[in-house]
BAFI-95838 format. One record per residue (C-alpha): residue in three letters; x, y negated, z negated; residue number from 1. Coordinates in steps of 0.001 Angstrom, whole numbers, always signed. Each point is the difference from the previous one (the first is absolute). Layout:
<pts>
["ALA"; [X; Y; Z]; NUM]
...
</pts>
This chain:
<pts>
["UNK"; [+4125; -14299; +20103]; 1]
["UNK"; [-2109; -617; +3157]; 2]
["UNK"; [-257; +3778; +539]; 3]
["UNK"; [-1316; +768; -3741]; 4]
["UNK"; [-2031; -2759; +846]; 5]
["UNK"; [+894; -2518; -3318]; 6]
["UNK"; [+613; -3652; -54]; 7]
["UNK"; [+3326; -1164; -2388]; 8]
["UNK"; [-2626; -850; -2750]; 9]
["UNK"; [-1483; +3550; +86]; 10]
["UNK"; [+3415; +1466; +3]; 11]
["UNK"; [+805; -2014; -3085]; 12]
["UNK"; [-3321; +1122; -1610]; 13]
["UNK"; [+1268; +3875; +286]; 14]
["UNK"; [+3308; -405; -923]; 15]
["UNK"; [-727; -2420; -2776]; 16]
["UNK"; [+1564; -2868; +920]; 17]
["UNK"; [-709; -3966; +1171]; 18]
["UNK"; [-356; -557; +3524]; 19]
["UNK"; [+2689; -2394; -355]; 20]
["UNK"; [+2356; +3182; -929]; 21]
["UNK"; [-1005; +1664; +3489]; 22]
["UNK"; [+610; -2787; +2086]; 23]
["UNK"; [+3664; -182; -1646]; 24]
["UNK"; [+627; +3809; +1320]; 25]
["UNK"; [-1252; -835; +3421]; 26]
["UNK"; [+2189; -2885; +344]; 27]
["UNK"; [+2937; +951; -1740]; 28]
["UNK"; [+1149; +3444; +1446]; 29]
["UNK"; [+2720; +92; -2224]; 30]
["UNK"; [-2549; -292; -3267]; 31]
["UNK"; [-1; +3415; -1769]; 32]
["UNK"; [-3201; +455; -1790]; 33]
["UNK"; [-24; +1763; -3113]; 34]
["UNK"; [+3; +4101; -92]; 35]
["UNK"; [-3633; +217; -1191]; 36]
["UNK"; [-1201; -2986; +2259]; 37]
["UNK"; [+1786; +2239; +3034]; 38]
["UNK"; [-1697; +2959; -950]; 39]
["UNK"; [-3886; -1268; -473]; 40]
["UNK"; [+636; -2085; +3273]; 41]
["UNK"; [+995; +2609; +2201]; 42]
["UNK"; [-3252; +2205; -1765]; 43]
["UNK"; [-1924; -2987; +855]; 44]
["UNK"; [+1316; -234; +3909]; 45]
["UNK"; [-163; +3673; +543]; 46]
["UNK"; [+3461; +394; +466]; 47]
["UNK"; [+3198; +1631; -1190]; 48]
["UNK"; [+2049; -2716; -1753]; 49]
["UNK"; [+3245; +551; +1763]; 50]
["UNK"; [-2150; -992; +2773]; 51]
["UNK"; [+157; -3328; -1453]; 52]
["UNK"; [+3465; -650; -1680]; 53]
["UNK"; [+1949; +3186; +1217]; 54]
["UNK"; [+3274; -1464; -1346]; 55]
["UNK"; [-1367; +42; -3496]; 56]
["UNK"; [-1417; +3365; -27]; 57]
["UNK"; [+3084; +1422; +1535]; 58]
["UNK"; [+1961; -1093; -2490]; 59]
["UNK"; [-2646; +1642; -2936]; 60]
["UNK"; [-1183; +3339; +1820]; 61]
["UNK"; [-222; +3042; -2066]; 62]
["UNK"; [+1529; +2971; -403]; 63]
["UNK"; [-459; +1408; -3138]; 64]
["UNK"; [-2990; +1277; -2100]; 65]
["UNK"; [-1246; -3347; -509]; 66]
["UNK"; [-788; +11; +4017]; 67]
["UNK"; [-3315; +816; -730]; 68]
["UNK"; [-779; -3516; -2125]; 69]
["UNK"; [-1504; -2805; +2209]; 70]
["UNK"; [+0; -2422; -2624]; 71]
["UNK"; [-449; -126; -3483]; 72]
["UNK"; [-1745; -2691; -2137]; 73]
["UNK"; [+864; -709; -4058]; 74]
["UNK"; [-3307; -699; -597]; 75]
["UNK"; [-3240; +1938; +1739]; 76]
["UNK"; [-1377; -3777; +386]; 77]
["UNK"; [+2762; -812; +1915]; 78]
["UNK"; [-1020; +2121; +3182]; 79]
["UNK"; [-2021; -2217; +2139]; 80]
["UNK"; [-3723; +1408; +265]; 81]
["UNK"; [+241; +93; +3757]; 82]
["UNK"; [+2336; +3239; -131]; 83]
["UNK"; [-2503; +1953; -2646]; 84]
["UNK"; [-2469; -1155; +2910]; 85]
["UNK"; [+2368; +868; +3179]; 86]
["UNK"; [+510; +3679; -1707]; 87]
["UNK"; [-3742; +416; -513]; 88]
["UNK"; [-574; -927; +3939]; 89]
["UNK"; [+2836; +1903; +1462]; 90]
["UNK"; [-578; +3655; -2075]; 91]
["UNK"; [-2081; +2221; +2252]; 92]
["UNK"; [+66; +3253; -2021]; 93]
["UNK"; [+753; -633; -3702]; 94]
["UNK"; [-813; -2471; -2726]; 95]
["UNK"; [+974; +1541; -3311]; 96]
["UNK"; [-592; -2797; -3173]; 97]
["UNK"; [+1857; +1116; -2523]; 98]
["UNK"; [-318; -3172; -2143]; 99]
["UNK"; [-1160; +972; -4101]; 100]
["UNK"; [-2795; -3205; +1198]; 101]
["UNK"; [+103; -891; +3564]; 102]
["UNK"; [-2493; -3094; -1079]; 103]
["UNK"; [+2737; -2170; +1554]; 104]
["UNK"; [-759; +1102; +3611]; 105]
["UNK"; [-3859; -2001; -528]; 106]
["UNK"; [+1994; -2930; -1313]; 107]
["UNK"; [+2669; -989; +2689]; 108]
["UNK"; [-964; +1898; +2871]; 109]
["UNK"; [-2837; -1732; +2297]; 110]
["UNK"; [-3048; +2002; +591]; 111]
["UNK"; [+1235; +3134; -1315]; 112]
["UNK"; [-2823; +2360; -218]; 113]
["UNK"; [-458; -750; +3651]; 114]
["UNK"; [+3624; +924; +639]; 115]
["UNK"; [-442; +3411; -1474]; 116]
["UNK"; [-3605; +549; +1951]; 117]
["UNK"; [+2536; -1106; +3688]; 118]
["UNK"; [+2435; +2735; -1321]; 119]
["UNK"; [-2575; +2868; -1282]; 120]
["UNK"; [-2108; -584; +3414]; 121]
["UNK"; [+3452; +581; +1795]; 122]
["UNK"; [+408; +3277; -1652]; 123]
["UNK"; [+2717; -1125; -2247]; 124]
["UNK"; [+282; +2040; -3631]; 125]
["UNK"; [-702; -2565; -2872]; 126]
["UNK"; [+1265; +1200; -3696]; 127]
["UNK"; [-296; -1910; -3138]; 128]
["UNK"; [+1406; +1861; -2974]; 129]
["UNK"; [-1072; -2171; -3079]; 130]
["UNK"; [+901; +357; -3764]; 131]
["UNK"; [-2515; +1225; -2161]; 132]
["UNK"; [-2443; -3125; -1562]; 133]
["UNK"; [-245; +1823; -2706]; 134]
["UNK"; [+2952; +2034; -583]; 135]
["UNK"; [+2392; -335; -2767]; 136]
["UNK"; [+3106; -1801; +2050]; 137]
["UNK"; [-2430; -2122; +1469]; 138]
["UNK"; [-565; -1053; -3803]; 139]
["UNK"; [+3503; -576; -1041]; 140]
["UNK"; [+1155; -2164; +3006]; 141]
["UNK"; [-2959; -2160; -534]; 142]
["UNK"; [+1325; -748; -3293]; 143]
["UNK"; [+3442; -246; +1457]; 144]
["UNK"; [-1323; -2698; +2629]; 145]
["UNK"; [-1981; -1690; -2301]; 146]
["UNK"; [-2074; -2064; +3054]; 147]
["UNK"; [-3523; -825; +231]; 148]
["UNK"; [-123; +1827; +2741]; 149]
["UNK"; [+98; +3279; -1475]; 150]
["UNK"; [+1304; +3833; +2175]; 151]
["UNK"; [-3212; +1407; -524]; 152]
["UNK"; [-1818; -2587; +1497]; 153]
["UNK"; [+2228; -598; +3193]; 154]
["UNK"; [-209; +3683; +482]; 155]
["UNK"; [-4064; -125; -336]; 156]
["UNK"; [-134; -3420; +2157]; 157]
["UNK"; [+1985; +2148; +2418]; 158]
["UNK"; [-2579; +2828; -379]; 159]
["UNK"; [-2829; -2596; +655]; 160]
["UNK"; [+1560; -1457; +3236]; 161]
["UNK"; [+616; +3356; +970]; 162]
["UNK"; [-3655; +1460; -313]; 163]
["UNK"; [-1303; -2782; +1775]; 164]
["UNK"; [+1475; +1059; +3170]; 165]
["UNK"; [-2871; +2904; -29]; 166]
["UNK"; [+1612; +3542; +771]; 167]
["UNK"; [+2445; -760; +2603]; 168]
["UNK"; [+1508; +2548; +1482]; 169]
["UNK"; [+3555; +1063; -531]; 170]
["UNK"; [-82; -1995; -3015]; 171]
["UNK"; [+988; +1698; -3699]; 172]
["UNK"; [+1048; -710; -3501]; 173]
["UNK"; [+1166; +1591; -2786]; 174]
["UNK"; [+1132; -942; -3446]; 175]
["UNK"; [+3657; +1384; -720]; 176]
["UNK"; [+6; +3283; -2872]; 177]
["UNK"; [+326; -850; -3617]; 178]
["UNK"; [+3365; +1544; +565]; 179]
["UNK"; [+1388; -2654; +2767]; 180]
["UNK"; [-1189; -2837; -1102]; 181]
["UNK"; [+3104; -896; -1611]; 182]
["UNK"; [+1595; +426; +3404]; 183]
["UNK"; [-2475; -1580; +1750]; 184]
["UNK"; [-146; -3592; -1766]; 185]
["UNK"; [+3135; -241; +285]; 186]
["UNK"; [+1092; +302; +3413]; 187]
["UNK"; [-2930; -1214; +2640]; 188]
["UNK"; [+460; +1309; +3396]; 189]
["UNK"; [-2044; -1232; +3236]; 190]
["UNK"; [+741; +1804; +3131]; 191]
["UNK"; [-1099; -793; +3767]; 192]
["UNK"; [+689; +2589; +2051]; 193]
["UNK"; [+4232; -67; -83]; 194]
["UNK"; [+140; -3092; -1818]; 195]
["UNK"; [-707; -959; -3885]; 196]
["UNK"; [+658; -2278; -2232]; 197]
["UNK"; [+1103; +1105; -3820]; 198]
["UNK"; [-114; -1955; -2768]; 199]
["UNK"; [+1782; +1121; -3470]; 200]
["UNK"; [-1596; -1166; -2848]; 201]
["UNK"; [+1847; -1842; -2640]; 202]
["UNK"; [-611; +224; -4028]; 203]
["UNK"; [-2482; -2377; -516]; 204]
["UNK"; [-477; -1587; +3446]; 205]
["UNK"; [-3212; +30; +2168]; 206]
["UNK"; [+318; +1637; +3112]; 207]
["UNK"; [+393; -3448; +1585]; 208]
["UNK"; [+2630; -1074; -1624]; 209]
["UNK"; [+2340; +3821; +699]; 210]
["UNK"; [+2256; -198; +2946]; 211]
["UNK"; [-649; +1697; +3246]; 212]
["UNK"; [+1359; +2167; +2723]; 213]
["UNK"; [-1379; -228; +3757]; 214]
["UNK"; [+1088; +3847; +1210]; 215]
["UNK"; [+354; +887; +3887]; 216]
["UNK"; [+520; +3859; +573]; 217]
["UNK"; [+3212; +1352; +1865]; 218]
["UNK"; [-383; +3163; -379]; 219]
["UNK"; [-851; +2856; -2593]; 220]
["UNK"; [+1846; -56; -3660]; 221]
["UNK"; [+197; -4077; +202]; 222]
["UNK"; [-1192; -1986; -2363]; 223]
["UNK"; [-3810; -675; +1665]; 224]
["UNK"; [-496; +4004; -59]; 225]
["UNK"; [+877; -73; -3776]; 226]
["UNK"; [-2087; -2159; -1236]; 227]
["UNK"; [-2825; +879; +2554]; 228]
["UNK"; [+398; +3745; -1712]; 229]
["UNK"; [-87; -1468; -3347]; 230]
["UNK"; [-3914; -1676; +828]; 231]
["UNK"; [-756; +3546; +1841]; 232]
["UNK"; [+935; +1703; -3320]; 233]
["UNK"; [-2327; -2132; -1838]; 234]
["UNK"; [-2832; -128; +2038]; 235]
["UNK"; [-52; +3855; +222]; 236]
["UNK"; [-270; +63; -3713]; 237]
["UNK"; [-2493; -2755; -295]; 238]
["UNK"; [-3733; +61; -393]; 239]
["UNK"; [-2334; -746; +3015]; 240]
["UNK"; [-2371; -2931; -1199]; 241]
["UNK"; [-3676; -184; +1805]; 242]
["UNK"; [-558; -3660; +1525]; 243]
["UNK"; [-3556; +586; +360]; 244]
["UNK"; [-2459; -2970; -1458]; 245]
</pts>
């Protein structure tokens, strides 16, 4: 804690729990915080978590093909804002947004916009690929949702924030083809560099309410590098949009 430079009521801020619930793990080595709580704590302190209760991890390593899943969430409202944030600040080459909105990022993720100027200034790729406003499954899953909040306009909101970055280099969107959206709405995929995190979307469910994976790659032919080639498929297909005012 002293070396990632965060005070027990910091920690419990980014794992997303009371300070009180910190102090009990500090004092009580024999305490075993919950899987998810182990996970965002270790992101949080920079470390690997059998670094911090080896005996627990030993006991749950992985060998099989579900090495390659760091956590996974039942709801996409469930994963703590700070590791959308983390993976934003720790991808050098690649952001690829794969979401059918991506208005969500503006609405839980401090400042952003300003996070994506850091990134494109670094030289780091930044891809949106956005369902069509206007297109025809756009349409039906707004009836589907049935929220004031309608597809069409998260995707233009999205537009909007996006234009007012200026041109920014490295920076592109595209609207998925008529022919993926299907595909697209229903399976959102948001890559940083060789992680992501993939949400399936469920019948009637916002995207909020669909579980979630958090993905690490291993190696080629896991499951990171399939869904990663599913969003490269897409955005190949998909049609550039101009974020010129």
């Amino acid at each position: 804690m002293e070396d990632a430079n965060l005070s027990p009521r910091q920690l419990a801020y980014r794992v997303g729990v009371s300070p009180k619930q910190v102090e009990r793990w500090l004092s009580n080595g024999d305490l075993t915080p919950h899987a998810r709580n182990r996970t965002d704590a270790a992101c949080a302190l920079g470390v690997d978590e059998e670094m911090l209760w080896p005996s627990v991890v030993k006991e749950r390593i992985k060998t099989g093909t579900d090495r390659e899943i760091v956590h996974s969430y039942p709801y996409r409202s469930a994963c703590p804002s700070t590791v959308w944030t983390d993976l934003v600040q720790s991808a050098q080459s690649e952001i690829t947004l794969c979401g059918f909105t991506n208005y969500f990022f503006w609405t839980q993720l401090p400042n952003f916009s300003g996070l994506l100027k850091e990134k494109a200034a670094a030289g780091c790729r930044i891809r949106f690929l956005l369902g069509d406003p206007d297109g025809e499954v756009t349409r039906q899953r707004e009836v589907i949702e049935d929220v004031p909040l309608t597809v069409s306009t998260r995707i233009r909101m999205t537009l909007g924030e996006l234009t007012k970055l200026g041109p920014l280099e490295g920076l592109e969107a595209r609207y998925s083809a008529a022919e993926d959206a299907v595909n697209h709405v229903s399976l959102s995929v948001f890559r940083f560099d060789s992680e992501a995190l993939v949400t399936p979307h469920l019948a009637r469910l916002v995207g909020h309410d669909s579980p979630l994976l958090h993905l690490r790659r291993q190696g080629d032919g896991g499951m990171f590098s399939r869904f990663a080639e599913h969003a490269e498929e897409l955005w190949s297909r998909g049609v550039p949009v101009s974020l010129r005012s």
